[in-house]
TIRO-2110 file (N, C-alpha, C; in Angstrom, 1 decimal):
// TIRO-2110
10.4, 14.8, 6.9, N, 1, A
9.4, 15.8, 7.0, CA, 1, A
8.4, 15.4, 8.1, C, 1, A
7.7, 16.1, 8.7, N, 2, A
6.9, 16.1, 9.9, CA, 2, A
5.8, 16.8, 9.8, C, 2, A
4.6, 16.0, 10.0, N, 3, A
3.2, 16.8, 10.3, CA, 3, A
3.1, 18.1, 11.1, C, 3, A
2.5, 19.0, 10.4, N, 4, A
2.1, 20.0, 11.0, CA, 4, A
3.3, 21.1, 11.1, C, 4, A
4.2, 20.5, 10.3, N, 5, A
5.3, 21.9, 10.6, CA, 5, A
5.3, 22.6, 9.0, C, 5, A
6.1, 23.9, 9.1, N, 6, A
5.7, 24.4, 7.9, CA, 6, A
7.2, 24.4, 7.3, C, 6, A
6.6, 24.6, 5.9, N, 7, A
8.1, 24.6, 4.7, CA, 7, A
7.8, 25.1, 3.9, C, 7, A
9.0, 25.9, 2.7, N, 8, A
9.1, 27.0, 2.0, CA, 8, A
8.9, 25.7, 0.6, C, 8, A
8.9, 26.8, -0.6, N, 9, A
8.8, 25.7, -1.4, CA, 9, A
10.6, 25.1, -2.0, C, 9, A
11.3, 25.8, -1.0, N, 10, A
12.5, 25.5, -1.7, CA, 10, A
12.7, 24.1, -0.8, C, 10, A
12.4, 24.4, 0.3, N, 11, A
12.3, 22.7, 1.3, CA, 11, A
11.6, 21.8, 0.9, C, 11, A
11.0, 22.2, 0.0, N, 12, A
10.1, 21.0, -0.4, CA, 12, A
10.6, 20.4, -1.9, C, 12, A
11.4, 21.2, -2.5, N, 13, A
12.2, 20.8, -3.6, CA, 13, A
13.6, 19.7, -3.4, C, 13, A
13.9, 20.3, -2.0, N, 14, A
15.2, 19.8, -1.7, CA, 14, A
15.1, 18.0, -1.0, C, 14, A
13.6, 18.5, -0.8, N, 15, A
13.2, 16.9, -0.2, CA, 15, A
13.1, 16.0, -1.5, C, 15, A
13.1, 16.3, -2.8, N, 16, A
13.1, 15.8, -3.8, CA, 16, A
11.6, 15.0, -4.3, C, 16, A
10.6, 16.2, -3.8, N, 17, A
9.0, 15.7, -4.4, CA, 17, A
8.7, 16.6, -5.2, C, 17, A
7.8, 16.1, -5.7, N, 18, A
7.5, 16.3, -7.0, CA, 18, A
5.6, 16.7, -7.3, C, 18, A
5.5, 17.5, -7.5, N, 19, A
3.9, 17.9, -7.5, CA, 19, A
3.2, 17.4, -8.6, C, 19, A
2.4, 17.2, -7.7, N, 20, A
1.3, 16.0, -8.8, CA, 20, A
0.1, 17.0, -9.0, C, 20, A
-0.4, 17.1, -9.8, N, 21, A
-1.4, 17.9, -10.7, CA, 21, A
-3.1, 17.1, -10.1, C, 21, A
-4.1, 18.4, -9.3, N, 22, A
-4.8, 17.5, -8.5, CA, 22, A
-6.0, 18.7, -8.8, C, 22, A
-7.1, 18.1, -8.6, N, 23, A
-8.7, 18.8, -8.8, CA, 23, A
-8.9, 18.9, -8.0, C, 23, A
-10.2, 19.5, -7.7, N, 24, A
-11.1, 19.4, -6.7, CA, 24, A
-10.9, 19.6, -5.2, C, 24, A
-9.7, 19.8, -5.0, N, 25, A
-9.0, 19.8, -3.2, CA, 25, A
-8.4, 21.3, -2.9, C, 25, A
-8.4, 21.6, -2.4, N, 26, A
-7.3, 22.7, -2.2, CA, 26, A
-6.1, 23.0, -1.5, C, 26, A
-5.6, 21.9, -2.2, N, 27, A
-4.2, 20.8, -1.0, CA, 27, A
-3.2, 21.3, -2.6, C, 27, A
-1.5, 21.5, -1.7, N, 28, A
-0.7, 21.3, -2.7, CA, 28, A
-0.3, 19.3, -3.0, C, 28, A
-0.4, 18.6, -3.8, N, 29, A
0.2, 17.3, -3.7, CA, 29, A
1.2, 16.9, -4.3, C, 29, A
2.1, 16.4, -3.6, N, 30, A
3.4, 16.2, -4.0, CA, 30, A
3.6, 14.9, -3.6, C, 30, A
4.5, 13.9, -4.6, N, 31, A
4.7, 12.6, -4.5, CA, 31, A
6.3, 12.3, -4.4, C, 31, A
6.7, 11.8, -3.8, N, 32, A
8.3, 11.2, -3.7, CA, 32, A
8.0, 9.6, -3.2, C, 32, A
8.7, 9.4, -4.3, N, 33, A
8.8, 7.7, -4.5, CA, 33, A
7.1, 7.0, -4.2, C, 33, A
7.0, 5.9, -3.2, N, 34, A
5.9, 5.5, -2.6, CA, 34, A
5.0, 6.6, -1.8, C, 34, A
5.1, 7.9, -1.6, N, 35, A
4.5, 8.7, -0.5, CA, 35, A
3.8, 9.9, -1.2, C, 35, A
2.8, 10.3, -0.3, N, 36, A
2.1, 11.2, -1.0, CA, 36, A
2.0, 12.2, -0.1, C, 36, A
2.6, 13.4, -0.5, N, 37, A
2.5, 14.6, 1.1, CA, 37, A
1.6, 15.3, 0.7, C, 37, A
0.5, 16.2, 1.4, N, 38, A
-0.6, 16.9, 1.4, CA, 38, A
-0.1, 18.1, 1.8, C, 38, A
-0.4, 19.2, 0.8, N, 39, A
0.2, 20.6, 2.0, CA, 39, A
-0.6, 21.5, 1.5, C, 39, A
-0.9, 22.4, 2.6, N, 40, A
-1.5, 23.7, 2.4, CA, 40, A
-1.3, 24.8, 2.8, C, 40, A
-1.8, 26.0, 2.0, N, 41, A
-0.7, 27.4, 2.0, CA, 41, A
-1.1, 27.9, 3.6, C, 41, A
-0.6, 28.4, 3.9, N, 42, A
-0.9, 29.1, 5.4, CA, 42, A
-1.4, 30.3, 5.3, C, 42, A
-1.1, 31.6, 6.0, N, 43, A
-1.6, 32.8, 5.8, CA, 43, A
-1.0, 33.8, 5.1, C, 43, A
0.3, 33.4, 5.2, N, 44, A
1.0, 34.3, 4.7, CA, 44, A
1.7, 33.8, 3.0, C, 44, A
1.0, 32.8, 2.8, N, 45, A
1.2, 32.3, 1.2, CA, 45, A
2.5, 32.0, 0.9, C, 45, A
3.5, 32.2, 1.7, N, 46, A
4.4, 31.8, 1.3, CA, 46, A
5.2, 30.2, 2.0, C, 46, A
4.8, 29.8, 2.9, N, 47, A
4.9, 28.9, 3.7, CA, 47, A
3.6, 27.6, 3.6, C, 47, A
4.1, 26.5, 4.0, N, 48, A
3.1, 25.6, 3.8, CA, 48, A
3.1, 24.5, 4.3, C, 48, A
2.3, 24.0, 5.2, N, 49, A
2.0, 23.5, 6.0, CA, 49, A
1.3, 22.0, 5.6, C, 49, A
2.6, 21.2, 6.4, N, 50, A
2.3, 19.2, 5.8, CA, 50, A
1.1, 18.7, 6.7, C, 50, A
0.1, 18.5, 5.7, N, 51, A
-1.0, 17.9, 7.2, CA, 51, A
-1.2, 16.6, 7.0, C, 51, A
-0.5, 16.2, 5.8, N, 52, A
-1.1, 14.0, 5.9, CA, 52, A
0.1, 13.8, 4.7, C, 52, A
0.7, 12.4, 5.3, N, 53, A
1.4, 11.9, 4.2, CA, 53, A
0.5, 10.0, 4.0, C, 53, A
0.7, 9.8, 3.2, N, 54, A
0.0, 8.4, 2.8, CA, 54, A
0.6, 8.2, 1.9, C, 54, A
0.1, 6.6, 1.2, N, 55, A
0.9, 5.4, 0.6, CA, 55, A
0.4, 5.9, -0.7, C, 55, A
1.0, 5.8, -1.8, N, 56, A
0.6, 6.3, -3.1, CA, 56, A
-0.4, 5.6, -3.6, C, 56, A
-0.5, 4.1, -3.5, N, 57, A
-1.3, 3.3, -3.8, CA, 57, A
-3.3, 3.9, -3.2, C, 57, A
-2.6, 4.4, -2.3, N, 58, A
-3.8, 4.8, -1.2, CA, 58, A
-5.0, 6.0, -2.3, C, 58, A
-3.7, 6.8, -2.6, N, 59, A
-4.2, 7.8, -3.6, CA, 59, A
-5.1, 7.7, -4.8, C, 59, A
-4.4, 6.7, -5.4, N, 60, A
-5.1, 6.2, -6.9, CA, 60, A
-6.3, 5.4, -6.9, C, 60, A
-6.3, 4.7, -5.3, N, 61, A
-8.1, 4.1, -5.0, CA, 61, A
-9.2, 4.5, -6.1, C, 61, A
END
């Protein structure tokens, strides 16, 4: 997966992550293995755009 490109939610299934249940942000977060992807919906809601991936460890700080 690559910053700034957009994906459906079935791409994002098939990448085999897994959404992590998050407050306060208005990011989707999803975690696969050590990594933590950031996405947010775009305009048309159906599509969703990767803007940061980071270390899992990074997250739980």
């Amino acid at each position: 997966m690559k910053i700034n490109e957009l994906y459906n939610q079935k791409d994002i299934n098939n990448e085999g992550l897994v959404e992590y249940p998050v407050r306060d942000i208005k990011a989707k977060v999803y975690i696969n293995g050590t990594k933590v992807f950031f996405f947010e919906l775009v305009n048309n809601q159906q599509c969703y755009r990767l803007y940061s991936i980071i270390n899992k460890r990074s997250l739980f700080l």
